[in-house]
TIDRENPA-315549 format. One record per residue (C-alpha): x, y, z. Coordinates in steps of 0.25 Angstrom, whole numbers, padded with zeros to 4 digits, always signed. Layout:
XYZ...
//
This chain:
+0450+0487+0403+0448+0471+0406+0448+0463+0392+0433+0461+0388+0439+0450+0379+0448+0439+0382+0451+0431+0369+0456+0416+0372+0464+0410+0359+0476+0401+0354+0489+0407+0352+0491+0400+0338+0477+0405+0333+0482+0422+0336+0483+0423+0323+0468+0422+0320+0465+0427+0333+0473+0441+0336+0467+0446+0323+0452+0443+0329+0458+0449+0343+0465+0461+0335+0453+0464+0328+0443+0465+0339+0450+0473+0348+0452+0484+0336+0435+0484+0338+0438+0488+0352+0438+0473+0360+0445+0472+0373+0453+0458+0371+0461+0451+0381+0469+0441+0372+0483+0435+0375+0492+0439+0364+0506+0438+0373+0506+0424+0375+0504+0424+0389+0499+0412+0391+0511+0404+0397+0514+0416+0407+0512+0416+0423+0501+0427+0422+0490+0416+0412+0482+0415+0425+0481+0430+0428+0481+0438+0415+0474+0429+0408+0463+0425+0419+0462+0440+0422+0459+0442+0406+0447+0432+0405+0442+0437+0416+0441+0451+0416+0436+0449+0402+0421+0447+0396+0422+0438+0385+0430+0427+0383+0433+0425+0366+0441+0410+0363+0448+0408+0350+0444+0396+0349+0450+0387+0340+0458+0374+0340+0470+0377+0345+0464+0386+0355+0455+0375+0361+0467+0368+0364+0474+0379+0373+0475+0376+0388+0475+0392+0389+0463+0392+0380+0455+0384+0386+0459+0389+0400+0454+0403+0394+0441+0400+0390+0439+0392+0404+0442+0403+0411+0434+0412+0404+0421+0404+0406+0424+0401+0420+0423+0416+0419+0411+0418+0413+0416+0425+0400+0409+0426+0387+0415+0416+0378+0416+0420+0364+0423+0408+0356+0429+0413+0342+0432+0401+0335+0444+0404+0325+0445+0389+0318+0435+0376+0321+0440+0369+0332+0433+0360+0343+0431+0364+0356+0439+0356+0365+0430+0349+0378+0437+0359+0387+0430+0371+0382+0417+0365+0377+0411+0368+0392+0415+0385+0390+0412+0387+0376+0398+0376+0376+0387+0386+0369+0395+0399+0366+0394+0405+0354+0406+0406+0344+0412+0416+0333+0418+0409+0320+0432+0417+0316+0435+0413+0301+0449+0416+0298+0453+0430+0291+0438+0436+0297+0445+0443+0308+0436+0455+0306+0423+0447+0307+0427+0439+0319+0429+0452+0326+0416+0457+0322+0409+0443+0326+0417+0445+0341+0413+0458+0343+0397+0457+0340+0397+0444+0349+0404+0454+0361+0395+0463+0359+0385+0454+0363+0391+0451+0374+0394+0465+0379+0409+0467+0373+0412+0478+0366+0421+0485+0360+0430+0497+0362+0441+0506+0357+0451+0497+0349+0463+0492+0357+0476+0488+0355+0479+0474+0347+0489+0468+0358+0486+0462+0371+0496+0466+0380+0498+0462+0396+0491+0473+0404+0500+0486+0408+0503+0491+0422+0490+0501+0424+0495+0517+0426+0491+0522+0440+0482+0535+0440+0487+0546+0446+0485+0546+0460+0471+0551+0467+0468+0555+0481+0460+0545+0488+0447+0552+0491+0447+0553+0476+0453+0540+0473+0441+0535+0481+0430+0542+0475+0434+0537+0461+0435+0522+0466+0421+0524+0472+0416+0530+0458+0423+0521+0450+0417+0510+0457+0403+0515+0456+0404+0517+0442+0411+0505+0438+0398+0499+0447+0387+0506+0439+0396+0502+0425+0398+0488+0429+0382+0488+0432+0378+0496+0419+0387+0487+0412+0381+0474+0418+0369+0476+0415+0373+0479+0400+0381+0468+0399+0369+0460+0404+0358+0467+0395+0366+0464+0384+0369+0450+0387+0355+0448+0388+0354+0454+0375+0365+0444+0369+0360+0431+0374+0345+0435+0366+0353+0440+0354+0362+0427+0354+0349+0419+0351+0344+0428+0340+0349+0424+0325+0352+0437+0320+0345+0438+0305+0347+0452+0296+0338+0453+0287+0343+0460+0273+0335+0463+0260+0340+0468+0245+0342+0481+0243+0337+0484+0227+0344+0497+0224+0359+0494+0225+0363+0509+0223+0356+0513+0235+0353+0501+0244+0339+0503+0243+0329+0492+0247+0317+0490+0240+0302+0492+0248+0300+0477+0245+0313+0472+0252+0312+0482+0261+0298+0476+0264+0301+0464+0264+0313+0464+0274+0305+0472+0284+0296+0461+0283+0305+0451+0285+0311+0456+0295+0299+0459+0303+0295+0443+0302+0310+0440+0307+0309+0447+0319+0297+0439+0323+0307+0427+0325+0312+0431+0338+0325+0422+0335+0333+0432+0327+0337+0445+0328+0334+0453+0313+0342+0463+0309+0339+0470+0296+0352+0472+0287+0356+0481+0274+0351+0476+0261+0357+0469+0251+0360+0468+0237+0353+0460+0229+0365+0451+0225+0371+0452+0239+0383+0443+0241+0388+0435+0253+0395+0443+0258+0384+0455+0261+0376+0443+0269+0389+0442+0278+0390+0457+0280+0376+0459+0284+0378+0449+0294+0389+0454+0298+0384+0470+0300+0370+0465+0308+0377+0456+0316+0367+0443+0309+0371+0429+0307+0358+0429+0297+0355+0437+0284+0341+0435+0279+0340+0440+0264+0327+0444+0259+0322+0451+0247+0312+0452+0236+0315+0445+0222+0315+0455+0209+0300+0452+0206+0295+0455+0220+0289+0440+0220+0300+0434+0226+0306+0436+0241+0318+0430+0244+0327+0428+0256+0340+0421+0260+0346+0419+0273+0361+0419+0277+0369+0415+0287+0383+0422+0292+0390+0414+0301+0391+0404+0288+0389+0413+0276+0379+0407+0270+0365+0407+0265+0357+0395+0273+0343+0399+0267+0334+0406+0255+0318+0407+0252+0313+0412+0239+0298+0418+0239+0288+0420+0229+0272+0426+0229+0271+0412+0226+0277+0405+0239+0266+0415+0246+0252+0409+0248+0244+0418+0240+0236+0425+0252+0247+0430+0257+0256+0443+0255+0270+0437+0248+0279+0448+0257+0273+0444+0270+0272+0428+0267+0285+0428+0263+0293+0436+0273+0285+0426+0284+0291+0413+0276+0305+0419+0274+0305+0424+0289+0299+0411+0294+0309+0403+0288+0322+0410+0293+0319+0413+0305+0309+0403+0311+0310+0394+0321+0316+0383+0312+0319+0390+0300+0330+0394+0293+0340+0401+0301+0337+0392+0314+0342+0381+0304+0353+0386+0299+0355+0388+0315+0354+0374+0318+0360+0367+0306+0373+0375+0309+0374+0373+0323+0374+0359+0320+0390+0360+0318+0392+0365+0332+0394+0358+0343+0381+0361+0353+0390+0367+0363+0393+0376+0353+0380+0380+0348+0371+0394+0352+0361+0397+0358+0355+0398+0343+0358+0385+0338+0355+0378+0352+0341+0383+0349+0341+0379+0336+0345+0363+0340+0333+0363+0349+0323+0368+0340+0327+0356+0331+0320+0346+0341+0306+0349+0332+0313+0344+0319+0308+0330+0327+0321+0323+0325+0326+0313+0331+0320+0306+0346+0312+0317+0351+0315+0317+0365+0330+0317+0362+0326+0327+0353+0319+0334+0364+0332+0333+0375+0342+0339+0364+0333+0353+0360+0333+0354+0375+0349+0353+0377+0349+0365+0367+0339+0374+0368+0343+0375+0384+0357+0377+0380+0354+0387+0371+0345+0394+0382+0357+0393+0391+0366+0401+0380+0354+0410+0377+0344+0410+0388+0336+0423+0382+0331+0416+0370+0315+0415+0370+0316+0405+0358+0325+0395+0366+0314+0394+0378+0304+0391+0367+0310+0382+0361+0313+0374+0374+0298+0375+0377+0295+0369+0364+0306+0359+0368+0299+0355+0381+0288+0353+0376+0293+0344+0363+0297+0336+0375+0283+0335+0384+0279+0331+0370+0287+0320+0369+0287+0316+0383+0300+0317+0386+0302+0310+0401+0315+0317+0405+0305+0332+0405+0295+0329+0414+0290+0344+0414+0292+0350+0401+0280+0357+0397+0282+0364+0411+0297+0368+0406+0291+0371+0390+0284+0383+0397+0295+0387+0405+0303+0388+0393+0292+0395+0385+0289+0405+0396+0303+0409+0396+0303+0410+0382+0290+0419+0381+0297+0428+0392+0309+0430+0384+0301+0434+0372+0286+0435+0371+0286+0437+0356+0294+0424+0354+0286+0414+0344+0294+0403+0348+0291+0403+0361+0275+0405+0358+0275+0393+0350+0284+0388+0361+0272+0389+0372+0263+0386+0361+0267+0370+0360+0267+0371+0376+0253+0373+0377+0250+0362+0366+0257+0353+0374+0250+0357+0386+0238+0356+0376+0233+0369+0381+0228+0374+0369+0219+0384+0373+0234+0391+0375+0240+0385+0365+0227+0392+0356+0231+0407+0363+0245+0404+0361+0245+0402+0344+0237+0414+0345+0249+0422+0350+0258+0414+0342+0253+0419+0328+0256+0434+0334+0271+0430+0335+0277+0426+0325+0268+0421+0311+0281+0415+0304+0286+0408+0314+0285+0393+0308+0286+0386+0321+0277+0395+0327+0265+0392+0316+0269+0376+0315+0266+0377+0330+0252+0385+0329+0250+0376+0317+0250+0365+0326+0241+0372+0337+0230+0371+0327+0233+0357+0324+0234+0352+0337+0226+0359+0348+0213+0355+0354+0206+0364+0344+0213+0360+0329+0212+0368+0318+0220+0361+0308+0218+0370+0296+0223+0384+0305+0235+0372+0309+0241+0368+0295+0242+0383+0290+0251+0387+0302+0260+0375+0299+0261+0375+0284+0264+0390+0287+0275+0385+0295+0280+0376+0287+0279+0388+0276+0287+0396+0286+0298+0387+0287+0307+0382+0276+0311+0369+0286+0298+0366+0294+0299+0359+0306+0295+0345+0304+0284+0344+0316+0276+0356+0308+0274+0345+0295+0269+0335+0307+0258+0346+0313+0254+0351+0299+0252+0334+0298+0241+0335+0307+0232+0345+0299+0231+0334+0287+0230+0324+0298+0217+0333+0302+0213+0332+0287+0217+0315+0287+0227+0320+0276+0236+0309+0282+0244+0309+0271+0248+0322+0271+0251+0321+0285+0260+0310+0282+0269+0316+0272+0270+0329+0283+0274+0320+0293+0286+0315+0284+0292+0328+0282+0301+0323+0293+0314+0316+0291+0310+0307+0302+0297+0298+0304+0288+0306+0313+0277+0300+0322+0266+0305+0313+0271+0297+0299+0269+0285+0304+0254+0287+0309+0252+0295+0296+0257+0282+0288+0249+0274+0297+0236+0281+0294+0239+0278+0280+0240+0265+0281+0255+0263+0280+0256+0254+0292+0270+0248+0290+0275+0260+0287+0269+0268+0299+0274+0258+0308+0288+0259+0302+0288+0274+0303+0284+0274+0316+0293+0263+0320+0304+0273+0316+0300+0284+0321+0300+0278+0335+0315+0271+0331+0319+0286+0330+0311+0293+0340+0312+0283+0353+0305+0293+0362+0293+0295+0355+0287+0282+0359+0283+0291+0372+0276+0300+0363+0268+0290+0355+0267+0280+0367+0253+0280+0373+0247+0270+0383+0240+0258+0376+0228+0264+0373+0229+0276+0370+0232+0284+0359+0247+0287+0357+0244+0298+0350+0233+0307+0358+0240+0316+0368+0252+0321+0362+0253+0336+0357+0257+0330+0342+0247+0319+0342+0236+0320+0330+0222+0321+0334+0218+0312+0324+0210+0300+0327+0215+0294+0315+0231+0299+0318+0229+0294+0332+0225+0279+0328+0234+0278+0320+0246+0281+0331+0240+0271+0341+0239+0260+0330+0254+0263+0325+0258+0263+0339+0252+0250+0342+0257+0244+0328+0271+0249+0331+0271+0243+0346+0266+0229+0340+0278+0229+0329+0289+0232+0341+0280+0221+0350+0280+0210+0338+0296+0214+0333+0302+0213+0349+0294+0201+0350+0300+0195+0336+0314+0199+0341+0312+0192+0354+0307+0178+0346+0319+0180+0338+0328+0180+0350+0323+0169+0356+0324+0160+0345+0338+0162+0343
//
């Protein structure tokens, strides 16, 4: 039987990968690996060749020494000149060398820690099966050169005949039956490999028995039914657990449902209190807690149902806790390196409004593409996309001449993949704003709600509709955003910045102010704020920064002469007050930069 495995590695690091090798062949893995040294010998270009070949995945031992084998590296270049799945099993940090960053740009990896044989093997072997591979009756421990094959007894050639004719129609039918399981569940894969698998675990209160109470049991049903909402994550619901449950018991409930998240939730001793942590497994360790009372719930509302929406909302949202752990930990990777998850995590950082937004703008592009290339059945990366698109029609971005036209291309395929998706609703919901079509954009919050209540960004959105459209109804407009900014224990900055206009509706400008500066950078709107106030100098100097470090913008503030610089964008106030006070700024910004180039220009010519 050909190998189904061919594993490429350094001959000085056997001794930490035979063991791996060893171990997954007891589990029934047809592996070709060189463990006869035949390296050096005349038949290299056909033994080896035929190996990588004839196989269907490619595993690399990677480490330092392996990245600087010539044998190595013509391994993995064969094996990606001929198509293989590439599974790279790094046994030690190590740099990889510019000539493999071209085959192994945006795979995936696997981590071995030393003495953790038994878990790398079991890490290998759900990834295979993902891939197609599995496994058999256990086979020998050592590779060996093949053997001459015994000849079967001799047949007449009528029969002889029959038997090849048969063979080869059942070999056809098997190869086709085969092909189109190994394509159904590649399919499957590439969707499943842009879930973030989440078990969700409560306490059990009788350690004799293991028995749940009816409140936990309540109350992780209920969790659990909120979670699936989030189209983003796989739930998987796991064994309970003991009310002092160690670290340990995390790792190995992990391990069993095949999650990389835990979410922990369970009622406090005096029934008042719910309380859930989350952990993470690849790093061991709990990256977030919440702690609820009656007394955190507003007091129309039931305490179980408020606070399963809060807890669920802010880990699992579009921005919430587990997408930041996502992001913050990808930022040690080289982006070649990163998947499709965390590629999709970097582009939804653009509406953290840092930094120059049309730079901003190109960057989310350059990921969310590349993690549609590694994943391209993932409804949430066309949403995002189409939010991206049209972030930079917004911002009129001159290099996309069309991109409202390619915002509903991407939110089209997004809806196709997945109607139910609430990401890609909202998705076509900031489409048809921009377009300000808001007759749509009216039908389109309607079927919004209907989705996903707890989705943060999906509120903030509909929260902005009301703000906004042709039709504002601020009151309907603050309470979905301050529910969004309940729902999420990290709001998105642009949410404080919407929720501003509703006190700028009330001239509560002020308030609006202090919203505006929950950013860690100037925004366009303190200055105007400050303005309105009467803080001249200080308006002019914020707003002189905020163009120092957001150069583009001028495009977006600019207008012609006479007119109001801040009257046709989809972010522009309505507020006659709000829209003075832009042009004057603008006006007293352009005549200090007129009055300072002319005083530089005097200074030159005198000396």
């Amino acid at each position: 039987m050909p190998p189904e495995i061919f594993a490429s590695y350094s001959r000085e690091d056997q001794s930490q990968v035979f063991p791996i090798v060893d171990k997954l062949r007891e589990k029934g893995l047809n592996i070709w690996i060189d463990q006869e040294g035949i390296h050096g010998a005349k038949l290299w270009s056909q033994e080896i060749v035929n190996a990588i070949e004839s196989s269907k995945v490619f595993i690399l031992f990677a480490s330092a020494k392996a990245f600087l084998s010539k044998n190595v590296t013509k391994e993995l270049a064969l094996a990606s000149e001929s198509d293989k799945h590439i599974l790279p099993i790094f046994i030690e940090d190590a740099e990889i060398p510019a000539a493999m960053k071209y085959q192994l740009a945006g795979i995936q990896h696997l981590v071995h820690e030393k003495e953790q044989t038994e878990q790398t093997a079991d890490n290998i072997l759900r990834t295979l099966g993902n891939l197609d591979i599995q496994s058999a009756e256990p086979q020998p421990t050592v590779t060996t050169t093949p053997s001459a094959v015994t000849k079967p007894a001799s047949k007449s050639p009528m029969v002889a005949a029959a038997l090849i004719v048969a063979v080869a129609l059942i070999s056809f039918f098997l190869f086709r039956i085969g092909k189109t399981q190994e394509d159904s569940t590649w399919k499957v894969s590439k969707l499943s490999d842009s879930l973030s698998h989440l078990c969700v675990v409560t306490n059990f209160d009788d350690s004799k028995n293991n028995l749940v109470s009816e409140e936990n049991r309540e109350l992780r049903e209920k969790i659990i039914s909120k979670l699936t909402r989030f189209k983003d994550y796989k739930v998987i619901q796991g064994s309970p657990f003991s009310p002092d449950s160690s670290t340990e018991e995390y790792a190995k409930t992990a391990l069993n449902t095949d999650a990389q998240f835990v979410l922990h939730i369970f009622y406090g001793r005096n029934m008042h209190t719910i309380n859930a942590k989350a952990y993470e497994n690849t790093n061991k360790t709990f990256f977030w807690t919440k702690s609820l009372t009656d007394r955190d719930v507003d007091v129309e509302k039931e305490f179980l149902e408020e606070s399963t929406s809060i807890i669920s909302a802010q880990i699992a949202g579009y921005d919430g806790a587990i997408h930041r752990w996502i992001y913050e930990n990808s930022q040690v990777k080289p982006e070649k390196l990163l998947s499709a998850v965390e590629l999709l995590a970097n582009a939804k950082e653009i509406w953290e409004m840092q930094g120059d937004p049309i730079i901003a703008t190109e960057k989310a592009l350059r990921f969310v593409n590349r993690s549609i290339e590694l994943n391209p059945n993932n409804p949430s990366a066309y949403a995002v996309k189409g939010q991206i698109y049209g972030n930079a029609y917004t911002m009129k971005h001159t290099r996309i001449t069309n991109s409202l036209e390619l915002a509903r291309q991407a939110c089209a395929k997004a809806i196709q993949l997945d109607s139910e998706n609430g990401i890609a609703h909202l998705a076509r919901l900031w489409i048809s704003m921009h377009e300000k079509d808001f007759l749509k954009s009216k039908q389109l919050v309607k079927d919004a709600k209907d989705i996903n209540q707890n989705e943060p960004f999906l509120l903030a959105t509909i929260g902005f509709y009301y703000l906004f459209s042709d039709k504002p109804e601020p009151e309907l407009g603050r309470a979905y955003l301050e529910t969004a900014i309940k729902y999420n224990s990290n709001p998105q900055l642009w949410y404080y910045f919407a929720l501003g206009e509703y006190y700028v509706s009330k001239n509560n400008f002020e308030m609006a102010l202090e919203l505006s500066m929950k950013s860690p950078e100037i925004s366009m709107k303190t200055p105007v704020y400050h303005w309105i106030l009467g803080d001249k100098e200080i308006a002019i100097k914020k707003f002189t920064e905020y163009i120092s470090t957001k150069p583009s913008a001028k495009k977006f503030i600019r207008g012609e002469k006479d007119k109001d610089v801040q009257s046709k964008g989809l972010y522009s106030s309505k507020n006659p007050v709000v829209m003075k006070a832009a042009k004057e700024l603008y006006q007293a910004y352009t005549r200090n930069q007129s009055e300072a180039k002319t005083g530089e220009e005097s200074k030159a010519e005198g000396k």
